[in-house]
SENU-53250 format. One record per residue (C-alpha): residue in one letter; x, y, z. Coordinates in pm, 1 decimal, always signed. Layout:
// SENU-53250
   residu         px         py         pz
        A          X          Y          Z
...
END
This chain:
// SENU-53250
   residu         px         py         pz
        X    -1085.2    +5336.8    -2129.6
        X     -887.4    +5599.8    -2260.3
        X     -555.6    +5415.5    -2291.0
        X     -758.6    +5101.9    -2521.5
        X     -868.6    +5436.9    -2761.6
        X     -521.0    +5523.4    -2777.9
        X     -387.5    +5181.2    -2874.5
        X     -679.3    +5155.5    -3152.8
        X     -570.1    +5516.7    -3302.5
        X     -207.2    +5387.0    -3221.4
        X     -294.1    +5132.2    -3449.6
        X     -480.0    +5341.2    -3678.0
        X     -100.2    +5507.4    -3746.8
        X      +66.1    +5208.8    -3832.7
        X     -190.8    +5108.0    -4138.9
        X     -151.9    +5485.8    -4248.9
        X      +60.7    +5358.5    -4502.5
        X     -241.4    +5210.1    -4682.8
        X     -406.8    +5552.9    -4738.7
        X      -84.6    +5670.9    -4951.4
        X     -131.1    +5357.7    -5138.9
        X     -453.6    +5400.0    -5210.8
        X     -353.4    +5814.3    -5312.1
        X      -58.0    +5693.6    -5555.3
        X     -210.4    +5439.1    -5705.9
        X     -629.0    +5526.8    -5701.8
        X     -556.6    +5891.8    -5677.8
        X     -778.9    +5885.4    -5360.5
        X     -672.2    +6142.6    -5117.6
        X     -733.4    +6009.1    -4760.9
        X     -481.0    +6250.6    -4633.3
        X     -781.7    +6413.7    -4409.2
        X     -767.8    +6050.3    -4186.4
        X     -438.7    +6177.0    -4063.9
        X     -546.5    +6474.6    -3945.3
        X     -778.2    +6341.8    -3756.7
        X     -655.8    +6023.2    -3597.9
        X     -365.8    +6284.6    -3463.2
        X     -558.8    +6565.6    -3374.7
        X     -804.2    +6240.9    -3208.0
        X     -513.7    +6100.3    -3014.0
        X     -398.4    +6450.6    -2832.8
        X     -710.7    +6485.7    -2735.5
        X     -806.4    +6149.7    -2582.6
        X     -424.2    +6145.4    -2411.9
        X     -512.2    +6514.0    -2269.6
        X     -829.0    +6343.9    -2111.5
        X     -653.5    +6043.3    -1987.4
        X     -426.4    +6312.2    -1780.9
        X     -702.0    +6488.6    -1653.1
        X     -776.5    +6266.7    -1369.3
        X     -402.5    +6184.5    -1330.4
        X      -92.3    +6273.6    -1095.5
        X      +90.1    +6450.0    -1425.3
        X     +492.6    +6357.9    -1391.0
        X     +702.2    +6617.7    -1536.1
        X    +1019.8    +6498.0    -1718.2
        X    +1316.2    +6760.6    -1809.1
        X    +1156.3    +6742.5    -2133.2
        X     +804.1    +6847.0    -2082.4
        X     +959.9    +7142.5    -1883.8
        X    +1223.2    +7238.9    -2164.2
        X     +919.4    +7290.8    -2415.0
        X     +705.0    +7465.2    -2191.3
        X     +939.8    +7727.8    -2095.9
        X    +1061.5    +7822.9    -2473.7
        X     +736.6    +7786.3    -2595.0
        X     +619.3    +8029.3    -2398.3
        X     +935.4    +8214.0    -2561.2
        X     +844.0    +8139.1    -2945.8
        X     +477.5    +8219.1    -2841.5
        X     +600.9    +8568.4    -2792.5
        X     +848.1    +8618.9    -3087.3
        X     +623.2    +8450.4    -3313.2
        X     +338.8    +8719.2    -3214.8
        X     +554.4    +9018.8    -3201.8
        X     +768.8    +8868.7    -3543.3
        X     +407.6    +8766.0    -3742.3
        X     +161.7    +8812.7    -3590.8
        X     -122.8    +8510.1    -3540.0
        X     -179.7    +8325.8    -3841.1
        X     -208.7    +7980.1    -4007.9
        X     +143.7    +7870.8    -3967.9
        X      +87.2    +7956.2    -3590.7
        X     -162.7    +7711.9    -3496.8
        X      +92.3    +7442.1    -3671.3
        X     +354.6    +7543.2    -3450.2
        X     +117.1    +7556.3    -3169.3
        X      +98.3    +7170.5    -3195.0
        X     +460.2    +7071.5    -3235.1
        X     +494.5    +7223.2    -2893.9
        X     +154.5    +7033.0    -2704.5
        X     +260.6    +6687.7    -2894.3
        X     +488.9    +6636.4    -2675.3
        X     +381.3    +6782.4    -2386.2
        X     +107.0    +6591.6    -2377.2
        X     +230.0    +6278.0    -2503.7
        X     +544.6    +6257.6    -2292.2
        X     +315.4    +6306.8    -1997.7
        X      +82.9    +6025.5    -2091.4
        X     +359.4    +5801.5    -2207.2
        X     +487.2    +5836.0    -1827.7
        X     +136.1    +5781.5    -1694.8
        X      +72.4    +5486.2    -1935.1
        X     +396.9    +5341.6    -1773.6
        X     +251.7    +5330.5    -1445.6
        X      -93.0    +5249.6    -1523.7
        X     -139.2    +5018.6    -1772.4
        X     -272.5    +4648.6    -1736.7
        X     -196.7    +4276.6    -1921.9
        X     -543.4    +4348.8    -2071.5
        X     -388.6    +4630.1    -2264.2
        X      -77.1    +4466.7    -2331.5
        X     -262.8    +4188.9    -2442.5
        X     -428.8    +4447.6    -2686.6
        X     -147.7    +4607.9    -2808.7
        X       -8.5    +4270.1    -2938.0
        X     -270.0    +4194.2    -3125.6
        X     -280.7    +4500.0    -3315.5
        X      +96.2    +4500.5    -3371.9
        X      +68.0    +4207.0    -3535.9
        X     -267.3    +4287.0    -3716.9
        X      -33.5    +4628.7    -3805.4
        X     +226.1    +4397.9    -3961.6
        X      +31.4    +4180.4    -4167.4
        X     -185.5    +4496.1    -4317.8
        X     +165.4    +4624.4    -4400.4
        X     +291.5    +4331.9    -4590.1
        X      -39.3    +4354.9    -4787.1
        X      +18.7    +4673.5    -4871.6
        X     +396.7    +4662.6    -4970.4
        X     +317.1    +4371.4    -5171.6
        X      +22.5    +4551.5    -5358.0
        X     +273.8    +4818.4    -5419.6
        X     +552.1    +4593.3    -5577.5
        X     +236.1    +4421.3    -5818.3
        X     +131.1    +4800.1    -5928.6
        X     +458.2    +4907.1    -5967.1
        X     +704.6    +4690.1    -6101.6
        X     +475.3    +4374.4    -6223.5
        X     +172.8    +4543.0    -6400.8
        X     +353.6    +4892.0    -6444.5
        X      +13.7    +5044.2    -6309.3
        X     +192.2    +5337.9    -6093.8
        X     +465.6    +5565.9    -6172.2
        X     +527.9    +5687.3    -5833.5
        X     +869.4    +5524.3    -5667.8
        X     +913.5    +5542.4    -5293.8
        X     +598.8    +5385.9    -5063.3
        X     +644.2    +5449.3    -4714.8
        X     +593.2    +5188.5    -4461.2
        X     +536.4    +5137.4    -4119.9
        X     +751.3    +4874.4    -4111.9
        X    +1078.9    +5035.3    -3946.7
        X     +864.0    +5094.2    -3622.0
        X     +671.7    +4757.3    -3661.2
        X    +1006.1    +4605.5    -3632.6
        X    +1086.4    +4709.8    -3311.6
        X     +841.8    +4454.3    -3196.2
        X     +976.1    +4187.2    -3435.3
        X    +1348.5    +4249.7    -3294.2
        X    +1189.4    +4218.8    -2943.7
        X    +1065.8    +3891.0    -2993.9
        X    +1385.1    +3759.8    -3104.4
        X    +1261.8    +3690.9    -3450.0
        X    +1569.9    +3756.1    -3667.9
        X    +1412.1    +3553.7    -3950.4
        X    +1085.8    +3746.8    -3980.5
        X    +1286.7    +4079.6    -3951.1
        X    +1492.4    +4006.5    -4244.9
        X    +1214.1    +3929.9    -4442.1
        X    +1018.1    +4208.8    -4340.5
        X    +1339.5    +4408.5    -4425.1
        X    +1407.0    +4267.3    -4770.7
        X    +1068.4    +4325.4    -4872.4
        X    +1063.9    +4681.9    -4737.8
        X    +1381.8    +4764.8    -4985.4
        X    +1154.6    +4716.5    -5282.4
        X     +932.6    +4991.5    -5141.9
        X    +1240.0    +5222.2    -5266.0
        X    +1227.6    +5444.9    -4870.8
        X    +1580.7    +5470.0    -4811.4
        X    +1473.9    +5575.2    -4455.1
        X    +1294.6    +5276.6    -4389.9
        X    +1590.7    +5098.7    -4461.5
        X    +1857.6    +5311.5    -4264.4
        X    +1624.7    +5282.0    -4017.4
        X    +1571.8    +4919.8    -3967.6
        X    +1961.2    +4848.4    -4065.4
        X    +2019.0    +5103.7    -3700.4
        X    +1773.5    +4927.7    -3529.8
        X    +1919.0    +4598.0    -3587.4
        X    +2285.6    +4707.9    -3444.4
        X    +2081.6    +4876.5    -3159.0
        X    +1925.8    +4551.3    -3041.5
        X    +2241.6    +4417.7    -3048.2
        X    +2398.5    +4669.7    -2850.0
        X    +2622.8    +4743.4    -3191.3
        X    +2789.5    +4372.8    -3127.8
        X    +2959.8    +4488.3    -2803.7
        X    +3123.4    +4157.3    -2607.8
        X    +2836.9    +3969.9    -2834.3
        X    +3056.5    +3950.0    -3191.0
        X    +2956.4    +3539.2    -3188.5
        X    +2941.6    +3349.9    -3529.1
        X    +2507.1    +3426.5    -3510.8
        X    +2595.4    +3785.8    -3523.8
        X    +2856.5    +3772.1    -3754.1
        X    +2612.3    +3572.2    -3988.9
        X    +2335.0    +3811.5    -3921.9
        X    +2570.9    +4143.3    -3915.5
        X    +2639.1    +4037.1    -4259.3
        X    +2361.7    +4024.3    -4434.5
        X    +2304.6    +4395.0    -4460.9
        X    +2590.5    +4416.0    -4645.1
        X    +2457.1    +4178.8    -4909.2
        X    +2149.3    +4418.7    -4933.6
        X    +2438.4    +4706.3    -4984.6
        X    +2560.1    +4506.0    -5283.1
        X    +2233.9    +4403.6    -5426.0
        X    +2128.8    +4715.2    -5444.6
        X    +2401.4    +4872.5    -5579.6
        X    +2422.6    +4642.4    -5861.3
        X    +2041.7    +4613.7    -5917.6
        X    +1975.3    +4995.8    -5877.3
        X    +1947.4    +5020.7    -6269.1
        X    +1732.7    +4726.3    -6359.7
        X    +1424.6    +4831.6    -6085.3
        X    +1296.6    +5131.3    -6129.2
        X    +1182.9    +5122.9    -5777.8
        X    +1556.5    +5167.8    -5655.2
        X    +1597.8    +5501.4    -5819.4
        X    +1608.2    +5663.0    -5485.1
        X    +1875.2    +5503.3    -5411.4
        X    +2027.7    +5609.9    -5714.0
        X    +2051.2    +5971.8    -5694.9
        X    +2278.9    +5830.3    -5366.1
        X    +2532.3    +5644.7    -5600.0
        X    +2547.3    +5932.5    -5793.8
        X    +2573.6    +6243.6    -5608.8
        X    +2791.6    +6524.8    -5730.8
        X    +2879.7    +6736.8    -5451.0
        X    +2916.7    +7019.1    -5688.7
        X    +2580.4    +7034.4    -5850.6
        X    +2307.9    +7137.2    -5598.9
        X    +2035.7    +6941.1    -5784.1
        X    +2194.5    +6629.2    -5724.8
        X    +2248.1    +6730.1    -5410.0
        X    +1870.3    +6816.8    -5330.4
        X    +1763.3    +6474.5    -5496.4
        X    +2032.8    +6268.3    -5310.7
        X    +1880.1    +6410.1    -4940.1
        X    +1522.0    +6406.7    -5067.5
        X    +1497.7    +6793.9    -5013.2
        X    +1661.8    +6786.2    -4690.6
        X    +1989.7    +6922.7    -4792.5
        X    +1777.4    +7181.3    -4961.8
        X    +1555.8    +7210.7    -4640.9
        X    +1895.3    +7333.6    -4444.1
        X    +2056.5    +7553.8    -4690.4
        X    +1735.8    +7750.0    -4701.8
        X    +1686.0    +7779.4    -4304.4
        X    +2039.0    +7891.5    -4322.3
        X    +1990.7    +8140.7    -4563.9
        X    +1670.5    +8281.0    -4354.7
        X    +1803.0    +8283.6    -4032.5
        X    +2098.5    +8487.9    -4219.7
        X    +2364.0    +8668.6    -3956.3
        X    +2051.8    +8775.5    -3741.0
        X    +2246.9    +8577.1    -3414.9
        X    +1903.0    +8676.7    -3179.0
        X    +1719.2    +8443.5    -3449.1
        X    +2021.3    +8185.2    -3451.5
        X    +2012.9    +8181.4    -3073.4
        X    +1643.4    +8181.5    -2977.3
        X    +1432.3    +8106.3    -3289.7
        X    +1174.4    +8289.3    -3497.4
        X     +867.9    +8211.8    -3310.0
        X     +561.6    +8020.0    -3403.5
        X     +400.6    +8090.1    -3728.4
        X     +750.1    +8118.8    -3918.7
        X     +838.1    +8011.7    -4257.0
        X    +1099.8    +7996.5    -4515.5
        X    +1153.7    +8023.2    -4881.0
        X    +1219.2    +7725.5    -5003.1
        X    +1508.1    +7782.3    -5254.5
        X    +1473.4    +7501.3    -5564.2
        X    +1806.3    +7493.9    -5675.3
        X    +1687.8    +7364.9    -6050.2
        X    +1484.1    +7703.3    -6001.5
        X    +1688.7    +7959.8    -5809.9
        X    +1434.1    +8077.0    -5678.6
        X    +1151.7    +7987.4    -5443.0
        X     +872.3    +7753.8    -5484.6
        X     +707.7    +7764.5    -5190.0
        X     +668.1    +7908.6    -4828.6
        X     +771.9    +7578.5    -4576.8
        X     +708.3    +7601.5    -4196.6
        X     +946.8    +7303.8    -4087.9
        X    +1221.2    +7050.5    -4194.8
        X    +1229.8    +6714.1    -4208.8
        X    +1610.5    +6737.4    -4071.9
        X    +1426.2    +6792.0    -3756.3
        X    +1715.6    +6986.0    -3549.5
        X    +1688.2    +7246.6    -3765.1
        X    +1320.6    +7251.4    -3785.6
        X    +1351.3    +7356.3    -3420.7
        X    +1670.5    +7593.0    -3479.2
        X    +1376.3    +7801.3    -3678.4
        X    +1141.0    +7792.7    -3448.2
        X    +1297.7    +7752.1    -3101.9
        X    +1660.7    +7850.5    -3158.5
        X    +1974.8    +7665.5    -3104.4
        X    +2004.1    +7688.1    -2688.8
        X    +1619.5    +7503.5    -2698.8
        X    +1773.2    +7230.0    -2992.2
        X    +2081.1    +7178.1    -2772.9
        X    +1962.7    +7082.1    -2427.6
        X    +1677.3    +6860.1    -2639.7
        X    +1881.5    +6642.5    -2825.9
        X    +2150.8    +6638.6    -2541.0
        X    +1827.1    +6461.9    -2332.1
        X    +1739.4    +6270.2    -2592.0
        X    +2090.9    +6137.9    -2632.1
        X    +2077.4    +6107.3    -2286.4
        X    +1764.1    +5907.8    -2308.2
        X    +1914.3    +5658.9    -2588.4
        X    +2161.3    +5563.8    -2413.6
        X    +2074.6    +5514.3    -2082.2
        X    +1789.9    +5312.1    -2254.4
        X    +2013.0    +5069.9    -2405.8
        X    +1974.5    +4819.0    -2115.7
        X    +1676.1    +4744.7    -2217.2
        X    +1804.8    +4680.5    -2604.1
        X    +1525.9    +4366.5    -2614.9
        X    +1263.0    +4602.3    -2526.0
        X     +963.3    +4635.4    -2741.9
        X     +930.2    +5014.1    -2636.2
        X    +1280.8    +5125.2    -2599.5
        X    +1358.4    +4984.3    -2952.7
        X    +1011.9    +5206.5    -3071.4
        X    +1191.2    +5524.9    -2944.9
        X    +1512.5    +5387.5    -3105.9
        X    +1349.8    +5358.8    -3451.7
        X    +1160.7    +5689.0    -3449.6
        X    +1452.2    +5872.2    -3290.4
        X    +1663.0    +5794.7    -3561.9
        X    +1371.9    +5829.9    -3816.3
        X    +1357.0    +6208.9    -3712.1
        X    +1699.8    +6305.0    -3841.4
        X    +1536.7    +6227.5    -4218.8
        X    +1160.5    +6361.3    -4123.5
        X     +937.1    +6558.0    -3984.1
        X     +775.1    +6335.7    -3741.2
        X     +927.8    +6516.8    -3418.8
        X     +696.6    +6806.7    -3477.9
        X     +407.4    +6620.8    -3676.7
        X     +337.1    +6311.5    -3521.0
        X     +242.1    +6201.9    -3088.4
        X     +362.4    +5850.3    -3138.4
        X     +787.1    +5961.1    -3094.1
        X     +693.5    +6105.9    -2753.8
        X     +487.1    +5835.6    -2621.3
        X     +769.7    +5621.8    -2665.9
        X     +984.9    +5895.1    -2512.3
        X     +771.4    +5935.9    -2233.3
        X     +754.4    +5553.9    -2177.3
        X    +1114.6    +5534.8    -2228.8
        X    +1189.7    +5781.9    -1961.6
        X     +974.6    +5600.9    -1708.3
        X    +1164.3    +5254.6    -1787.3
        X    +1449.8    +5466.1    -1714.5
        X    +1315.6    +5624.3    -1399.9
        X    +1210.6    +5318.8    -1238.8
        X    +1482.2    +5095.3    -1406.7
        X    +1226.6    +4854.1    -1485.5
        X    +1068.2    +4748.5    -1838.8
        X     +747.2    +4679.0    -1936.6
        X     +704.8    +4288.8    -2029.5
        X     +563.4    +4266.8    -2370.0
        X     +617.2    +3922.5    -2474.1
END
């Protein structure tokens, strides 16, 4: 029961999209609806264990023991208060949902397989509506005058690529560059060269012809970046200065910005460096067309050093070693519906903040390390 509620909030996730669309364009703030389908999906994966033989992966134990760690700092360094609880979660999500991607390995059935499919596809389709809404408003009737609508589409094509369906990818990948995410589309050009094992002893005329066309989308988009507005993004990109911070900050979407600012917090304190600041911890964000800070931020969406700040550098390390680790023992499976779903989001979380925000990367990592484990994939077609 509890694994067919986590494939309906799974799928819940994927239409997210939708709710920005109707924010940007309606000015309707559904924002809430993530909250809760996240906050929903913890706790019905934390019931699902409860009954359960809980596998530990190297992992789970990592972010137990240095939790424990930044549970202390953070109390001793500031105390208990909002950003706390935040912090809190980025170190449950993937306890818990590593554990119940492991369990869901081992215990699923065709029934929810046969589930799962149907809302992928479902997932897809509301997607398309919703990029193709966006185009109309934005670019067509000139109704919006926000550029960049993110999609779900980079994960939804891990299931795409599994299938074999090199036709419908590209499509869906086309149509996702007029959404202006340059993510989404560094994304999806990754996953593409990781489902073809990066044309290793496969470089056949196919590939060639497929390998290709991304670098027609290169060249369409540099020479169309000035006459749609929706591929400004991409703009600030083509024209980086390297000297000028602003340009810098709008190039990386913040991120750049993001870093500098960690940098400058963590400062020559080498205890905080090493071992982190604890839960509840924050930053000044330094605006470089300000010089001064805007706001107080509690993460980064260059997610390594979102956990430099909160777990130090020795926790960071021995993570993304494992994850490495995990990527590319996991390329066997390169056809793999769920290997190609870590793939995505693993990649995703060097340009956001979905590591410490959102359960779905670490049920794919838990899943992942099963397949792994057991050297045996789950059979999704």
């Amino acid at each position: 029961m509890y694994i067919k509620i986590f494939l309906a909030l799974f799928f819940i996730t994927l239409v997210f999209p939708g709710l920005d669309f109707f924010y940007y364009m309606l000015s309707l703030d559904l924002e809430f609806i993530k909250k809760i389908t996240y906050n929903s999906i913890l706790f019905v994966c934390a019931l699902h264990l409860l009954n359960k033989t809980i596998s530990l992966s190297f992992e789970v134990i990592l972010f137990i023991t240095f939790s424990l760690m930044a549970l202390a700092l953070g109390l001793y360094n500031h105390g208990f208060i909002n950003y706390s609880v935040l912090h809190i979660y980025a170190f449950l999500n993937p306890i818990i949902m590593i554990c119940f991607g492991i369990s869901f390995f081992k215990t699923h059935t065709q029934e929810h397989l046969v589930l799962l499919k149907r809302l992928l596809h479902a997932a897809i389709l509301f997607n398309i509506i919703f990029v193709i809404l966006y185009i109309l408003f934005q670019n067509v009737w000139y109704l919006s005058s926000h550029y960049g609508f993110g999609t779900s589409l980079a994960l939804l094509s891990a299931y795409i690529l599994s299938r074999g369906n090199y036709l419908y990818f590209f499509f869906i990948f086309f149509l996702d560059i007029f959404t202006g995410k340059r993510t989404s589309f560094f994304a999806m050009t990754s996953l593409f060269f990781i489902n073809k094992r990066f044309f290793l002893g496969k470089l056949n005329f196919q590939n060639l012809i497929l390998g290709s066309l991304f670098p027609v989308a290169l060249v369409f988009i540099y020479f169309n970046i000035d006459e749609y507005e929706v591929l400004r993004r991409f703009a600030f990109i083509r024209d980086i200065d390297f000297e000028d911070g602003v340009s810098i900050m709008m190039a990386t979407g913040g991120r750049a910005t993001e870093v500098l600012s960690i940098v400058s917090h963590l400062g020559d304190d080498i205890v905080k460096w090493v071992f982190g600041s604890g839960i509840g911890v924050s930053y000044d964000y330094i605006d470089p067309r300000l010089s001064y800070s805007i706001e107080k931020i509690h993460y980064s969406h260059f997610s390594p050093f979102a956990y430099i700040l909160v777990f130090g550098s020795v926790f960071t390390f021995f993570l993304y070693c494992s994850l490495f680790t995990r990527f590319f023992k996991g390329l066997k499976f390169y056809n793999d519906y769920f290997f190609l779903s870590f793939s995505v989001l693993f990649v995703t979380s060097f340009f956001g903040s979905i590591l410490f925000s959102s359960p779905i990367p670490w049920f794919f990592t838990g899943v992942l390390i099963e397949m792994i484990r057991s050297q045996n994939s789950i059979k999704l077609h």
